[in-house]
Structure formats: structure tokens, C-alpha cells
N, C-alpha and C positions, 0 to 999 in steps of 0.2 A: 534457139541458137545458144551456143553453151563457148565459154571461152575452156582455153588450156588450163586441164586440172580438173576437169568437170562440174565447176562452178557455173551456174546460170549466172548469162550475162542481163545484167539491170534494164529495163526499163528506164521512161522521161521520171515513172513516178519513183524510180528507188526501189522497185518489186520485182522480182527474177522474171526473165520470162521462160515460159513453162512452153512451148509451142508443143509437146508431144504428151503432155500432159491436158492439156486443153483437148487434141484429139482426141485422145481416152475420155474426156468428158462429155464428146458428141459421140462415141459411140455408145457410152452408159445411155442417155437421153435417147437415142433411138430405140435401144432397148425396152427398159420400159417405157419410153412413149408409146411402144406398141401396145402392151399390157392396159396401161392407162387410157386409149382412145378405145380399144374395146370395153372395158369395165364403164365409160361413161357414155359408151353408146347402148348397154347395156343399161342404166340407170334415167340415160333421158325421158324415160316415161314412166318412174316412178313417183308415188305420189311419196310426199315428205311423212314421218315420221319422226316421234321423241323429240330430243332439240331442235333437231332441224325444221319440224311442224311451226314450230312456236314460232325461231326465227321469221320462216315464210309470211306467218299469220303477220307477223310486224311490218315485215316486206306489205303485204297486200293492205295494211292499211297504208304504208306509206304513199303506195304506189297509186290509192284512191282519195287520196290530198287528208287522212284523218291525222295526219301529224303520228308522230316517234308512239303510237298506241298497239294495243291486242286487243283481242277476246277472247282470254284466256287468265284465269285467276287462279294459279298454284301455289305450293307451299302454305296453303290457307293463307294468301296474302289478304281475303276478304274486300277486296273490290267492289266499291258501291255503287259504283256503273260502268259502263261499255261504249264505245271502247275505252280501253284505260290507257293513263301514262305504264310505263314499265323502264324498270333499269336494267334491262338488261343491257350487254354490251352495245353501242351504237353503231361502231362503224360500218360491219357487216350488214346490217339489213335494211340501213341507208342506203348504203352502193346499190345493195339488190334489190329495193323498193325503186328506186329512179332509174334503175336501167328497166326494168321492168316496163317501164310505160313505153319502152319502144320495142322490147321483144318480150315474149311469150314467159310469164313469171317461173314457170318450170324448167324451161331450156336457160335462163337466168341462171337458176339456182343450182344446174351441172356444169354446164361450161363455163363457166365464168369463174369456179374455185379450180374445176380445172386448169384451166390458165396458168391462176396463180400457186398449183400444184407445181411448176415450170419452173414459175419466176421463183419459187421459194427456192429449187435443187438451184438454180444458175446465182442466187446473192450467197446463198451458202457456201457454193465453192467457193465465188469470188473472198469473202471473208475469212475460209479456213486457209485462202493461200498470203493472206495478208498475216496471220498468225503462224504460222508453218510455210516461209516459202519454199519454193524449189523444192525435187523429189524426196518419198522420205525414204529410200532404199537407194545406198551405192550401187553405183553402176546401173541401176534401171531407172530411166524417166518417165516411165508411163505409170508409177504408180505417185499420187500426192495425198499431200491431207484433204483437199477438196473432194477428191474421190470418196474417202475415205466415211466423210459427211453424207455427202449424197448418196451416196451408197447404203446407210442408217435409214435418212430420211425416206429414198423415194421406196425401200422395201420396207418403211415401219406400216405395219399392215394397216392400221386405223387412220393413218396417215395418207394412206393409198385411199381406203375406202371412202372417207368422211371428206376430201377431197373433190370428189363426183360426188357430192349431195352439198345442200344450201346449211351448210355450218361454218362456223367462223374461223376455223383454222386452217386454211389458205390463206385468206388474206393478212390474217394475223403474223402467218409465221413469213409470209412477205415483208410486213413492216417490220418482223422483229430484224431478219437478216439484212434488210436494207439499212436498218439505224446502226447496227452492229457491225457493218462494213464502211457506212460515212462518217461515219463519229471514230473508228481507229487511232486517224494521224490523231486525234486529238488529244490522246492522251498521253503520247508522247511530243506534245506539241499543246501544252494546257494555256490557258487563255480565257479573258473574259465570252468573249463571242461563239470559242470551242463552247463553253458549257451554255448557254442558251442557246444553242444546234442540241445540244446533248440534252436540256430539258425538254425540247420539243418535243423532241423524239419520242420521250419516256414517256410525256403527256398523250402523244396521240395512240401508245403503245397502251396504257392504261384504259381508253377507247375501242382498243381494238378490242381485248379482251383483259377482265380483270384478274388474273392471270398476272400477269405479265406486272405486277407491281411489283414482284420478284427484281425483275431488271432494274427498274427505280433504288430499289433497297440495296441493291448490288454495286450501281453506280455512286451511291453517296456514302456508302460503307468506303469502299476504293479511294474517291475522293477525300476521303476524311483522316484514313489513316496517310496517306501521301501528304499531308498536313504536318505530322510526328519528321519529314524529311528535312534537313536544313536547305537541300535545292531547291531554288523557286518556289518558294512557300509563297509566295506574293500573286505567284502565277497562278497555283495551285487553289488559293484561294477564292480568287476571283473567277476560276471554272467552276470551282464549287456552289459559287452563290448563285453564277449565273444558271447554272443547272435548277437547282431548288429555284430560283427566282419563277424561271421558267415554266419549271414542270409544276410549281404552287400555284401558276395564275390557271393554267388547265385544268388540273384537279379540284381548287376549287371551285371554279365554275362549273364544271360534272358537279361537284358536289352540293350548291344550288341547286342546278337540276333537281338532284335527288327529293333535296330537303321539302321541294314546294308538291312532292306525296309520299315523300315516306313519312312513312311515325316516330319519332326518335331516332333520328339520322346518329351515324357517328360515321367515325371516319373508315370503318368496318364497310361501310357500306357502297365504299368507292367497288370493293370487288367481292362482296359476299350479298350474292343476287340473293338466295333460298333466304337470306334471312331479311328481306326489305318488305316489309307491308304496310299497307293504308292503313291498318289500325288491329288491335287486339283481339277484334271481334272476335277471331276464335281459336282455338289452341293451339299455341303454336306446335310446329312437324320439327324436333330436333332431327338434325341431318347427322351429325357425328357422336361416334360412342364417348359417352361421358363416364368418367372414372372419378374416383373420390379422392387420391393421396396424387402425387410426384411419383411416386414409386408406380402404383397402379398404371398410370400414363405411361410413361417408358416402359413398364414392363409389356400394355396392351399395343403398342404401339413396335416396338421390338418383334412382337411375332409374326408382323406385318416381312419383315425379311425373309426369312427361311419359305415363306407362301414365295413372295416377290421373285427370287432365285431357282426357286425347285423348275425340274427341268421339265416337268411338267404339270397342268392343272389351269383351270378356269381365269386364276388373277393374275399367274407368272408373266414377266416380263417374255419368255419366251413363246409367247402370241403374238406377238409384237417386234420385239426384235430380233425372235431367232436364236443365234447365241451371240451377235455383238456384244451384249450386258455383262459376257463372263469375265469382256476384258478388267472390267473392275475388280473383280476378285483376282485375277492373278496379279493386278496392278499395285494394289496396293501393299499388299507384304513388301513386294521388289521396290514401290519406292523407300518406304519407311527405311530399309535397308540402305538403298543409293543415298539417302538425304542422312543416313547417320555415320556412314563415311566420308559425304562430299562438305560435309557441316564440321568437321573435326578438328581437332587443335590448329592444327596448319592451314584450313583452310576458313576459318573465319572471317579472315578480314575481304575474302573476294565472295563471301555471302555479304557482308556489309557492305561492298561493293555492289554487287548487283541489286540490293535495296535501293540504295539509292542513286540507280543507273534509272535513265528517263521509259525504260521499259515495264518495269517494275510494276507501278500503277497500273499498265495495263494488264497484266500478269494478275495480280491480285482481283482484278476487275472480271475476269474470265474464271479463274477459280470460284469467287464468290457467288458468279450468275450459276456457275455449273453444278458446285455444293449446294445450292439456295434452292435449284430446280427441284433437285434427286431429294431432299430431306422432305418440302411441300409436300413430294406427291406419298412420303411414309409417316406425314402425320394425319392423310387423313383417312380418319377408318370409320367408316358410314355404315347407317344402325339400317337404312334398304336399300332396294335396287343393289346393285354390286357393291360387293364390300370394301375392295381395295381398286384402288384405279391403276394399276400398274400393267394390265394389258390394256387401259386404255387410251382414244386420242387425247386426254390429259397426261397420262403420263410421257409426253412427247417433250416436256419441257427435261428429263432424266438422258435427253441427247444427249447435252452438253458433257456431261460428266461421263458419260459410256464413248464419247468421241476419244476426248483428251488423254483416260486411258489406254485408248485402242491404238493411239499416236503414240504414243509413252511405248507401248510394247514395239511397234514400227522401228520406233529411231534407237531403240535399244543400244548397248554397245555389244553385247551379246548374242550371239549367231541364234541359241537357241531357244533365246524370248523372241527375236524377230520371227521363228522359225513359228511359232507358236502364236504370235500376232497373225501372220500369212494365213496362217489356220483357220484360226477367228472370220479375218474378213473372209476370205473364199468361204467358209462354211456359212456364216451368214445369210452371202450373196447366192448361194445355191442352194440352201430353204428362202432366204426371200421370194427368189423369184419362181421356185416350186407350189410357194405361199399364194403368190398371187394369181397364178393358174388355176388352180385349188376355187381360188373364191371367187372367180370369171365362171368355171364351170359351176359350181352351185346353185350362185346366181340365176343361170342359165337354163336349169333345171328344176328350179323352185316354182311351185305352187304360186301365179298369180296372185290372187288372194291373201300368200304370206307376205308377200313382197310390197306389196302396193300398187299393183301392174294394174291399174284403174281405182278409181275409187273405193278408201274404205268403208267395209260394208254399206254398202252403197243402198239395200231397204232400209237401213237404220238412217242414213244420211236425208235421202226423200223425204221420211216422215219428220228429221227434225226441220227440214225449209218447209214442210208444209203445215207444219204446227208454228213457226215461224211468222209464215204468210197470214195463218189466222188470227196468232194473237197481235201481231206487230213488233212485237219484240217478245222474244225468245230466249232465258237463261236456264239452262240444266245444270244438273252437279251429275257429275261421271267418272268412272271409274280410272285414277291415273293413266297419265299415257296414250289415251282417249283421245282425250280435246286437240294435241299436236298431231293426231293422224286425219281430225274429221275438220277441222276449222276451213281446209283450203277450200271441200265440196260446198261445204254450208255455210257460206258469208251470209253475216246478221245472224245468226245464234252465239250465244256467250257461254263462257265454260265456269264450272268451280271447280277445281280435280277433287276428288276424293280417296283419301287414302286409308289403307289397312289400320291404321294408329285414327282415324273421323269418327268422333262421338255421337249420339244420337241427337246430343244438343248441337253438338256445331252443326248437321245436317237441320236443326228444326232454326235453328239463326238461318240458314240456308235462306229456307224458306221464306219465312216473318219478316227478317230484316235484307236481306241482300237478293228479295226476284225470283229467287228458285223457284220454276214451276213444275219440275221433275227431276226424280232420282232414274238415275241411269246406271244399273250392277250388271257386269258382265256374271253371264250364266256360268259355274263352278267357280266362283270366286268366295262361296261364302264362305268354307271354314278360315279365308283370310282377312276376312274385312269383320271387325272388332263389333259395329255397330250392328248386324246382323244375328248376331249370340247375347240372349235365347232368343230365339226365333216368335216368342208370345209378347215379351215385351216392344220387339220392333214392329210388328203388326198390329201392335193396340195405338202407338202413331202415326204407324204409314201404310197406306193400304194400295196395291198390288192391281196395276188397271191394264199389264198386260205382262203375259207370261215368257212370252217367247219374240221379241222384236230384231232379229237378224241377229239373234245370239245374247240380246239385253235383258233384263227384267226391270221393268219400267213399275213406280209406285210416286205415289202422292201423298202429301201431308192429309192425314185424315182430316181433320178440322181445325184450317189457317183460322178461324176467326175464334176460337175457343182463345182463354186464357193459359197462356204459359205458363209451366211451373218442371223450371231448370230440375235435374237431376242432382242427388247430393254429391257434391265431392269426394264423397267418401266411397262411393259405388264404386267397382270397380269395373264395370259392365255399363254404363252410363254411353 
């Protein structure tokens, strides 16, 4: 209902109502809900892999009363036994460990993020129409910012896919948009009790996934500076306390947690999982490219762009989002420009007006989550596995910042930035949703076997529950990536991963100190795995008891009771 003038008329809450814009958002939702019920009836019967393995494995101990534990020891955490504590995020494989006891822990771990694939696109509109209400194009109401978002989200491709699989970003990005739409009035509405709503949030956000301490940083940044305001600084302050009050008491009890098995906890370690282990035992696996100056950094770090941008290639953003992301680039010259005319002699005093107009804060608060997302995901540039995560489901936190300028171009005053915005989203929308067909069909046609469509390697899996059964407890070291696809078949065998950078000593610590009773190398792996070159020195400690096990090459510690004698540091082949 729209009063005279074509202003939507208010709502009880103060919010326009959108009636035909709402319709456009149940016809997007049927849309891909079609896409999405086939893609996860497509995946119901696969078995987990990568993160989502490891999750599971947490799942299934939860789900068989062994408490928040795995079987799984990566990044050379060196785990001295099994199952082990882990930190990784909790909330996730809590919910899907205890639903699990009442349905089938596979159909858990599709449908259930599906779900909250849903519940993520419906709190996102709901919150992009609380910051952008009413349409963002004269004379047509069927298009809104809400669209606008969902429209990002349900065709960001990893965001599709990793959704039908048991990973944390459903539910994650559920809480992120439910705290981001309940927590709004409050910021123009600050309060002692607003900000203990707002640290909760942030603490169970920091649970969901570690991640997400970006938001925390975002929210006391905003609060802090709104402090510099002479209005309700009294108010101001006491949402701020109550915020940290809040979100300290959660954090540091996770951080507890931590402490009672990590080794030298720091505060790092509320969200940098890869680097939490029980102890030193063995060399640590650097995750990120290290550089020597400030210069070096920025400069390695800078080339992360031009990869990020290019319209095509393995790490571009356009895997992922299509061309939503261009909106940034055209956004940005045109604000710099807007903001160097609208900030000018004459107009100063209603920029220091709208400072300190009760909006502001939240303003600043959305820019910083949005800037704070998009910088994360271009600092970090990883020495394996994929280099940059900018097609990946991490880079999903660089919404923020591709939404606001996709809206920027929308609400233009300008026919032919709007004209050019229109562009953006239809082209998006029509590789999204060609995107997702694309990987319905592949799916569809892919190799069992690659997929996980039954058990992996399922001879390899046999032999380790029956070597399992004989010794009674059961620890291998195996080639990364491994252990999260084999863990669900073979409950009661324990993992060490083994990586390309695993020295011969960490593999003989393996053994001696941490249970290892076989090495497990997938067949052509050797010009990449370090410890296998030359081929005389790794044979004179570990000798080869079977050649070919469903694709592995299986070897044992020549003689565990001989005396050790460490390699020199100085080797470089060690």
C-alpha cells in the first residue's frame, strides 16, 4: 500500500511496507528453491569430504556421547590421543551431532544447512529493507535492496553448494543476519541493555564461526567512534560497555575452552583454528605467505587484486559472484567524486550534521563490517591448497561491500549509472542462475567415486576397520584430505594428516611418540610430498608392506625400538 506521491506507507514498526516487493521475493525463493531442492537431493547420498569430513567426524562423536571431540589430527596439531578436544567452531556440529540421534547423521548434514540456506536469503532481506527501505527505483516497486542481497547470496555459487553439505555456513550466516536485523533499532536507539543484546550476539557469532570476529571488531570500532559525538555520549557509552561486557564474558569462556588443550593459547586463538595445537611436537605447517619488509606485504598482498577482479581464472571473484563484484569498481571513482562535491564549502555543516544525526552510528557500523569483510579475505594469501579465497565459501563475508555498492549504483541520481547498475544485477542473475544448472548437471554426471556416491575407497576403508578390529586401536598418518573423506566409514581409526612440507622426523615422532602404526601415501603423490625425496634415504626408515591398497602405498617404521637419531637441521631433505 503506498500513500499519494509514491511513498510507502509505514508500518506499526516505522518500516515502509513493501507488499509487492515482498511478492518479488516469493517469486525469487521459488525460483531457486527449485535449483536448491534438486542440488540437495542430488547430494543426500554423498558421503562428506574436506571440511565438511572433519565437521561430521565431530558430529558423530558428539552424536555418540564422546563430547565436543574428532579423530582427526591436522596442521600437525600432534594429538596425543583420541578422540581429541578440537577448536574448531562449535555451534555447527553441536546442532548436527544432537539432531543426529534422531535422524540419519547424512540426511542431517544436507537438509538441515539447507534449511537454513532459506532462513539466511529471508533475514537478509528482512535487514537490507531495514537499511534501504522502500523501492530502490522510481516508479517501480518490485525491485528493493532485499532483492538485491538475495539475489548475491542464494546465486553466490559456494554459497549454493556448501549449503547442501554439512559446513558451517548456513547456519552461520543465519545468525550473522538475524543479529544484524535484531540489533538495528539499537543503534539508533543506544542503551545499556541495546549493547548486552549486541554482545550476545557477537559472542555466539564468534561460535558460530571464527570468522565472524570481523563483526565484534566492526561493532566496537562504530561504538567507539560515536563516543567523539557530543549526543548521548552517556547512552553511547553504556551500549558500548554493555556490548564488550557481554561479548568478554563469551569469549572468554571459549577462550577457557581453548586453554585447557591448546599450547600457548593467545587471544589469536579464539579464531585461527590451523594454528591451535596440543604441543610442538612437530613442525609447525605455516598457512600464510610470509614476507620479510611492510613493503614486501603490501606489495604481495596487492597482487591478490588484479587475480581477485580478472574476469576470468581459478581464484576470481567471478566464480562466485558472476559480475555482482564489478559493482565496486564502478562504485567507487563515482563515490569519491559524489562525496567531493557533496562535502564542499557550502555543504559542510549538513555532513556534520548527519554525523551527528542518530543514524550515523549505524552507518559507520555497516561500512566497517563491509570494508573489514572485503580487506580479511585480501590478506590472506596461503603458501597450499588454493591460493587466494576469493572464489571461495569464505570469501562470502565480501557481500557486504559488493551489495552496498550495487545499491549505490541502484539509487544513483543518474539515469545512466542506474542504467548500468540494472546491468550488473540482470547479468549477475542470468550467470547465477545458468551457474547453477551448470553444477546440478555435472553433479549429475560425475563419476561416483569422484563424488563420494558411497563410500571412499571403500577396499582402503575395510582394511583400515579391520586392522582396527585387530589391534584395538588403530592410528595412521595419511595423505591430507584423507582423513575428512574416510573418518565417517571407519569409526575407531584415528588420523595424523600428512603434508607435502612432513619431514621424515615428524613422520618417525609419528610413529615413536604419537601411535602411528602406518604411513598411508596416495599413489602419484610422490614428486610432492618432501619426505619421499631421495627415495634411498626414506626407505632406509620405512619399509613398504604393501604396494597398491585401493590406490595407497602403505609402509612402516623399519625398527620402532632402535634408537632415534633426529636429522640435522641443517638438511635440507630431512
Amino acid at each position: 500500500m503506498e500513500r499519494q506521491g509514491g511513498t510507502p506507507e509505514a508500518n506499526r514498526h516505522g518500516y515502509p511496507r513493501t507488499g509487492r516487493c515482498g511478492l518479488a521475493l516469493v517469486l525469487v525463493l521459488l525460483v531457486v528453491g527449485f535449483f536448491k531442492a534438486s542440488y540437495s537431493l542430488e547430494t543426500q547420498d554423498l558421503y562428506p569430504e574436506h571440511d565438511g569430513g572433519y565437521y561430521t567426524n565431530v558430529a558423530q562423536n558428539v552424536r555418540d556421547g564422546n563430547g565436543f571431540t574428532t579423530n582427526i589430527s591436522l596442521y600437525h596439531k600432534a594429538y596425543s590421543h583420541f578422540p581429541h578436544q578440537t577448536s574448531v567452531y562449535l555451534l555447527w556440529p553441536l546442532l548436527h551431532g544432537h539432531v543426529a540421534r534422531v535422524f540419519p547423521i547424512m540426511k542431517v548434514g544436507v537438509w538441515l544447512p539447507t534449511l537454513f540456506y532459506f532462513s539466511t536469503l529471508i533475514l537478509a532481506y528482512l535487514w537490507a529493507q531495514r537499511v534501504f527501505p522502500g523501492p530502490l527505483l522510481r516508479g517501480s516497486p518490485w525491485l528493493c535492496a532485499g532483492h538485491v542481497l538475495v539475489l548475491m547470496l542464494a546465486l553466490h555459487q559456494p554459497f549454493f553448494r556448501y549449503t547442501s553439505l554439512p559446513y558451517t555456513e548456513g547456519l552461520a550466516y543465519t545468525l550473522l543476519f538475524a543479529a544484524l536485523w535484531r540489533t538495528w533499532p539499537g543503534w539508533t536507539q543506544p542503551g545499556p541493555w541495546r549493547g548486552i543484546e549486541l554482545g550476545m550476539w557477537l559472542g555466539v557469532l564468534l561460535l558460530a564461526r571464527g570468522q565472524f570476529v570481523l563483526v565484534a571488531m566492526a561493532a566496537f570500532g562504530a561504538l567507539s567512534l560515536a563516543l567523539t559525538l557530543p549526543d548521548r555520549r552517556a547512552r553511547r557509552l553504556a551500549m558500548l560497555l554493555g556490548a564488550v561486557g557481554a561479548f568478554g564474558v563469551i569469549a572468554f569462556a571459549y577462550w577457557q575452552h581453548l586453554a585447557s588443550f591448546v599450547a600457548n593459547p593467545g587471544w589469536s586463538s579464539l579464531f585461527r583454528f590451523d594454528q591451535n595445537r596440543e604441543s610442538d611436537l612437530l613442525s609447525p605447517i605455516p598457512t600464510l605467505v610470509q614476507v620479510n619488509s611492510v613493503y614486501g606485504y603490501l606489495a604481495d598482498r596487492a597482487s591478490g587484486f588484479l587475480v581477485a577482479f580478472w574476469p576470468s581464472g581459478f581464484h576470481s571473484y567471478a566464480r562466485s559472484y558472476h559480475v555482482f563484484h564489478y559493482a565496486l569498481l564502478v562504485a567507487l571513482p563515482l563515490l569519491a567524486l559524489d562525496g567531493a562535491l557533496w562535502v564542499g564549502a557550502t555543504r559542510r555543516r549538513r555532513a556534520w550534521l548527519w554525523a551527528r544525526s542518530t543514524s550515523s552510528t549505524a552507518w559507520v557500523f555497516v561500512v566497517l563490517l563491509a570494508a573489514g569483510g572485503f580487506l580479511s579475505i585480501h590478506t590472506l594469501h596461503k603458501q597450499y591448497s588454493r591460493e587466494w579465497n576469493f572464489s571461495l565459501r569464505q570469501g562470502l563475508s565480501c557481500v557486504f561491500l559488493f551489495f552496498l555498492a550495487l545499491v549505490y549504483l541502484l539509487r544513483h541520481r543518474r539515469r545512466l549509472v542506474v542504467a548500468l547498475g540494472l546491468c550488473l544485477t540482470l547479468g549477475g542473475s542470468a550467470l547465477g542462475v545458468a551457474s547453477l544448472a551448470h553444477t546440478i548437471r555435472e553433479l549429475k554426471k560425475a563419476d561416483p567415486g569422484d563424488v563420494g556416491r558411497g563410500p571412499w575407497r571403500p577396499g582402503l576403508a575395510r582394511w583400515l576397520v579391520e586392522r582396527q578390529r585387530e589391534h584395538g586401536e588403530l592410528t595412521v598418518a595419511i595423505s591430507h584430505y584423507w582423513p575428512e573423506r574416510l573418518a565417517l566409514s571407519t569409526p575407531g581409526v584415528n588420523y595424523h594428516w600428512v603434508y607435502w612440507n612432513t619431514t621424515r622426523d615428524d613422520l618417525e615422532l609419528m610413529f615413536r611418540v604419537l601411535g602411528v602404526r602406518y604411513l598411508l601415501v596416495q599413489k602419484g603423490a610422490t614428486p610432492r610430498l618432501r619426505f619421499l625425496r631421495p627415495g634411498q634415504v626414506f626407505l632406509a626408515r620405512f619399509r613398504e608392506v604393501c604396494n597398491d591398497l585401493d590406490g595407497f602405498r602403505v609402509f612402516v617404521l623399519r625398527d620402532p625400538g632402535s634408537r632415534w637419531h633426529p636429522s640435522s637441521p641443517s638438511d635440507p631433505r630431512q
